[in-house]
VEXDREN-2710 file (C-alpha; in Angstrom, 1 decimal):
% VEXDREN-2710
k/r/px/py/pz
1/UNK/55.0/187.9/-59.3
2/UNK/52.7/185.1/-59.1
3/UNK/53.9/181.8/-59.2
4/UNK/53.7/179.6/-62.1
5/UNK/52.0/176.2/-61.8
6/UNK/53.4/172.7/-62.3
7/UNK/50.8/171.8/-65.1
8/UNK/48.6/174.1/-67.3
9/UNK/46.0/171.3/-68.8
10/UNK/43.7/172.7/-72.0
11/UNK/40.5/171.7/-72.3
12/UNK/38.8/172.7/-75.6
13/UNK/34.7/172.8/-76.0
14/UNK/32.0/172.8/-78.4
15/UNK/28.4/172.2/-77.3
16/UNK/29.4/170.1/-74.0
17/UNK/26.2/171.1/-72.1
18/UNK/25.5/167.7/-71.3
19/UNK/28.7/166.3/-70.1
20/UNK/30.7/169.5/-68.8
21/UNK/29.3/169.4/-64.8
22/UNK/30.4/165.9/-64.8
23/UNK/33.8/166.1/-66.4
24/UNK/34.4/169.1/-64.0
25/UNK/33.1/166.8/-61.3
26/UNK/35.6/164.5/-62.5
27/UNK/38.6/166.2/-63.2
28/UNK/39.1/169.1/-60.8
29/UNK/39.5/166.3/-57.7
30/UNK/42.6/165.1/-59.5
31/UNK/43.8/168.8/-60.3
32/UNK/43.8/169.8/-57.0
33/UNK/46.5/167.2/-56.2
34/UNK/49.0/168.4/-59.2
35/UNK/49.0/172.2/-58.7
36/UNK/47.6/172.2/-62.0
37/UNK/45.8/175.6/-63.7
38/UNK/42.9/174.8/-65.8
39/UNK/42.1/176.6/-69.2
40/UNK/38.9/175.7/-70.7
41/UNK/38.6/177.4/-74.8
42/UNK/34.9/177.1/-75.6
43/UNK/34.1/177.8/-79.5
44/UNK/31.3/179.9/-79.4
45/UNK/29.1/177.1/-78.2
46/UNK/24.9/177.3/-78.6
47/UNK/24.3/175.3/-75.9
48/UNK/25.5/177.0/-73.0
49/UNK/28.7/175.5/-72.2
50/UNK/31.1/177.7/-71.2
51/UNK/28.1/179.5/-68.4
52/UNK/27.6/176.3/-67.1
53/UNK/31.0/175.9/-66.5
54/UNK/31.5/179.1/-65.4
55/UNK/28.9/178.5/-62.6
56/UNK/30.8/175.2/-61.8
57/UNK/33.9/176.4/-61.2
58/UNK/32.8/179.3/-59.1
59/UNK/34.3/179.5/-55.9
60/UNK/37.0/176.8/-56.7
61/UNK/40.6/176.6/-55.5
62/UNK/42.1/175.1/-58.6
63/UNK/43.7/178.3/-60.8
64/UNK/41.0/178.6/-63.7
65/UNK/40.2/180.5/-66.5
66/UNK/37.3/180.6/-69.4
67/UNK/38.1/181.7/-73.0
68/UNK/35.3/182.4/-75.7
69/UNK/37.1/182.1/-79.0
70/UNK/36.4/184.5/-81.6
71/UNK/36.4/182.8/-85.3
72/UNK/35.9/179.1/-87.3
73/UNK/35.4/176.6/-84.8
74/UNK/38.5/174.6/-84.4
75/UNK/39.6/171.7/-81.8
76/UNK/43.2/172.8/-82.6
77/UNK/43.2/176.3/-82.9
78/UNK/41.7/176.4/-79.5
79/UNK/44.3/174.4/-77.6
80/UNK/46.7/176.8/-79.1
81/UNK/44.7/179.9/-78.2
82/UNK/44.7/178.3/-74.5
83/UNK/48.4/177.4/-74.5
84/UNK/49.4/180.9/-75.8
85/UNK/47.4/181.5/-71.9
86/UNK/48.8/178.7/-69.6
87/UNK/51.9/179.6/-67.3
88/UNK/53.3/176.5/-66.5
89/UNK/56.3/174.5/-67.6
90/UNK/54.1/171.6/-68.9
91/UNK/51.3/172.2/-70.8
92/UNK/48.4/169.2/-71.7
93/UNK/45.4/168.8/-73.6
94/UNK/42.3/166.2/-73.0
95/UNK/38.8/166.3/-74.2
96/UNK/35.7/167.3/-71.8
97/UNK/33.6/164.6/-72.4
98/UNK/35.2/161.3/-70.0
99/UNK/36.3/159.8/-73.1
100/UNK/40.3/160.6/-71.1
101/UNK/40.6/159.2/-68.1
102/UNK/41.7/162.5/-65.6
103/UNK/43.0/159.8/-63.0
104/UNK/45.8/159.3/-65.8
105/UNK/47.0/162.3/-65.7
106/UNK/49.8/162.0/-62.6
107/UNK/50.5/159.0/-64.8
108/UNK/51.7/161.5/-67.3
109/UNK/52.6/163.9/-65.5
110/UNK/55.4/162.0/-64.0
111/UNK/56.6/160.8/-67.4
112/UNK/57.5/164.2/-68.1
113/UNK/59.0/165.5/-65.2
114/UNK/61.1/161.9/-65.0
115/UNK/62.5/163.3/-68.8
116/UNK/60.1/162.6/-71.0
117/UNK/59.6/165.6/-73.9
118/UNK/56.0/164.6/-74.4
119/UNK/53.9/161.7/-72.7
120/UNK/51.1/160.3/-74.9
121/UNK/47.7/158.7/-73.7
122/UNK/47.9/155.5/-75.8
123/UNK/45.2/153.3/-76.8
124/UNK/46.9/150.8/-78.4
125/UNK/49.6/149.1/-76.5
126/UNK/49.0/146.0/-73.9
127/UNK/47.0/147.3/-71.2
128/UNK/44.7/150.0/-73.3
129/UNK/42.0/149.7/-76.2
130/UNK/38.5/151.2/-77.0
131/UNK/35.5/150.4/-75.3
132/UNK/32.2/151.0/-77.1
133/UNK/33.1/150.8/-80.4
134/UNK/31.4/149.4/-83.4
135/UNK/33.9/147.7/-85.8
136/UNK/33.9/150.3/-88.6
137/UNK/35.0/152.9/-86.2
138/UNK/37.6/151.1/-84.9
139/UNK/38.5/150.1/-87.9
140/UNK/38.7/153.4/-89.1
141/UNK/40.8/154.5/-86.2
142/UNK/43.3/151.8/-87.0
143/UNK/44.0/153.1/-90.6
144/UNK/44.4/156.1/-89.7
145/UNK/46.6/155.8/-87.1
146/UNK/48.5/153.7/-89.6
147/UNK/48.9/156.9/-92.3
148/UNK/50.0/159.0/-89.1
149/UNK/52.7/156.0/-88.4
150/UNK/54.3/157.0/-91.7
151/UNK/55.2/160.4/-90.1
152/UNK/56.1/159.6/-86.9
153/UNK/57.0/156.4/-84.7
154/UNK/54.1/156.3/-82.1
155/UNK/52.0/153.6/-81.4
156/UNK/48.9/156.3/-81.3
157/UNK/50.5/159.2/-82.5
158/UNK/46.3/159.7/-82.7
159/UNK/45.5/160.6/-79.3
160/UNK/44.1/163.9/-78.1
161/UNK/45.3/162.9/-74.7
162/UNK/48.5/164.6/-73.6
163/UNK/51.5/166.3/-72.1
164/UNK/54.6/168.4/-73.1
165/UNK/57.3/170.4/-72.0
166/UNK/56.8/173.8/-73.3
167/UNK/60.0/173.9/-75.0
168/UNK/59.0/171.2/-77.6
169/UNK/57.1/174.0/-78.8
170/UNK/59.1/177.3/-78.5
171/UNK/59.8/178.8/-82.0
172/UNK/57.2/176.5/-83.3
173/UNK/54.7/177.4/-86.0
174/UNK/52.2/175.1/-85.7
175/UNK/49.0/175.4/-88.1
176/UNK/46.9/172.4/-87.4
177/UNK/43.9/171.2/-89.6
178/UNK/40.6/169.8/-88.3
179/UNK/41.0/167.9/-84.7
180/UNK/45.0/166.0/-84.5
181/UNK/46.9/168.5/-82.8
182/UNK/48.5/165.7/-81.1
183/UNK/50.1/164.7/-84.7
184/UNK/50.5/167.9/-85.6
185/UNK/52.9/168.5/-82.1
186/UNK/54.8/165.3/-82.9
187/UNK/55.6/166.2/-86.9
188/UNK/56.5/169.8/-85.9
189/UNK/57.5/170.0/-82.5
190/UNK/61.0/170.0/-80.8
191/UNK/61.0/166.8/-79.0
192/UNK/63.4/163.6/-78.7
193/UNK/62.0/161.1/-76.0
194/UNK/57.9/160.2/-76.0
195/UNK/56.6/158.9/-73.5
196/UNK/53.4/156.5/-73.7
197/UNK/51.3/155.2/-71.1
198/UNK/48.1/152.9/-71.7
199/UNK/44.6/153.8/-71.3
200/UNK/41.2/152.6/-72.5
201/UNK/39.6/155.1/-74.3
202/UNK/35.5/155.1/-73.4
203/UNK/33.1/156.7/-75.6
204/UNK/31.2/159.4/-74.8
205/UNK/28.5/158.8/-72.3
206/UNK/26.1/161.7/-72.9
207/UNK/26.5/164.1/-75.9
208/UNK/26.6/163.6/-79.9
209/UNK/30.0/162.7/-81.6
210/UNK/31.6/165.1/-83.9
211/UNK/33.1/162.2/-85.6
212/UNK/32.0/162.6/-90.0
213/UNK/32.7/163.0/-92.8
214/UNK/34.3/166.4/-92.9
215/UNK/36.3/165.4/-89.4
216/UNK/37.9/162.5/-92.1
217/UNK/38.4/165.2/-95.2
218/UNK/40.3/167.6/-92.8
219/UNK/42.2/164.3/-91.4
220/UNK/43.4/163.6/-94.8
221/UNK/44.2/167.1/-96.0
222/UNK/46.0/167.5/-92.7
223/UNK/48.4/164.1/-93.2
224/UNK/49.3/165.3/-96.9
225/UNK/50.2/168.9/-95.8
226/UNK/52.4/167.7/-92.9
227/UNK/54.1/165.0/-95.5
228/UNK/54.8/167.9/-98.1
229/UNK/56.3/170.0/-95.4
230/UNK/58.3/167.3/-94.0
231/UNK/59.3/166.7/-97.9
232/UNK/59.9/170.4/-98.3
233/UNK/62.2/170.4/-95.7
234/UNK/64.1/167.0/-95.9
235/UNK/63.0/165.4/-93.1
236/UNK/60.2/162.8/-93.8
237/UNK/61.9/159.0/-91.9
238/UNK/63.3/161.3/-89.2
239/UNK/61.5/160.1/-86.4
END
């Protein structure tokens, strides 16, 4: 039986032509070091992204696979799709375009296997921030991060930047909207000690945002549905 890796890191994609060789560049280096398997879920893109990354990652010693997801696009239903795949005890997520910085990731790493249930990238504690940012972005990334505080105590319960044990999520149902499954694993998961570690978060370097309108609609709708369940159930203040 083969053995499971230490880390099984998710990396969802849509249209990262531009910026995938370099994040592979990037991250693989640091993967090699964690015994880490890599899982990249591309959603259908036009541009070519998961061939180039296929062509990339030919030939490489770090444990990977590629997965062309059938159905809506969706940053959250792909990391699910690729954790439903991974095989090792601690499972992560991070975005392909340098935004997440992959030298963090012993950082976290080590949070978890020191005890922590999940380990959070964090933008805003002393020692991270945003760089490239006009002020209505951040702005907006401060209120809603402020909504998402009513659910749960994180100081960027936000971030798309993180680790877990995989039991925080066995006999889970998680049914995320839009692009916070980070939120959606801290409302519904099982979990009792976070773990945050600082990091400046950089904007993307080559490649168009997905940030809009509808990203802030299915933000919204996703907050409200995670409040009525926690209502349903009793639970809203727990954490």
């Amino acid at each position: 039986m083969e053995r499971a890796p230490r880390l099984s890191l998710i990396v969802p994609t849509l249209n990262e032509a531009v910026a995938i060789e370099g994040f592979l560049g990037a991250v693989l280096p640091v993967l090699r070091q964690l015994d880490c398997e890599l899982i990249l879920v591309d959603d259908r893109s036009a541009d070519g992204t998961a061939a180039l990354a296929a062509r990339r990652l030919e030939g490489e010693p770090v444990p990977h696979r590629i997965l062309v997801r059938e159905g809506p696009a969706s940053l959250g239903l792909s990391v699910i799709e690729g954790w439903r795949m991974a095989r090792g005890a601690v499972l992560g997520v991070m975005d392909a375009d340098l935004s997440h910085p992959p030298e963090l990731l012993p950082d976290l790493l080590r949070e978890v296997e020191a005890g922590a249930d999940v380990a959070f990238a964090t933008r805003y504690m002393e020692g991270g921030g945003t760089e490239g940012w006009p002020w209505p972005r951040r702005t907006a990334s401060r209120v809603a991060s402020g909504l998402a505080r009513t659910l749960v105590r994180a100081r960027d319960p936000l971030s798309g930047f993180f680790l877990l044990r995989r039991e925080v999520l066995a006999g889970v149902e998680l049914s995320p909207r839009g692009w916070k499954i980070g939120l959606e694993v801290l409302c519904r998961g099982r979990w009792e000690r976070l773990a945050e570690v600082p990091y400046v978060f950089r904007d993307r370097f080559q490649g168009k945002s997905k940030f809009g309108r509808r990203v802030v609609l299915d933000y919204l709708i996703h907050v409200a549905r995670l409040h009525r369940d926690r209502l349903k159930a009793g639970e809203l203040g727990r954490r």
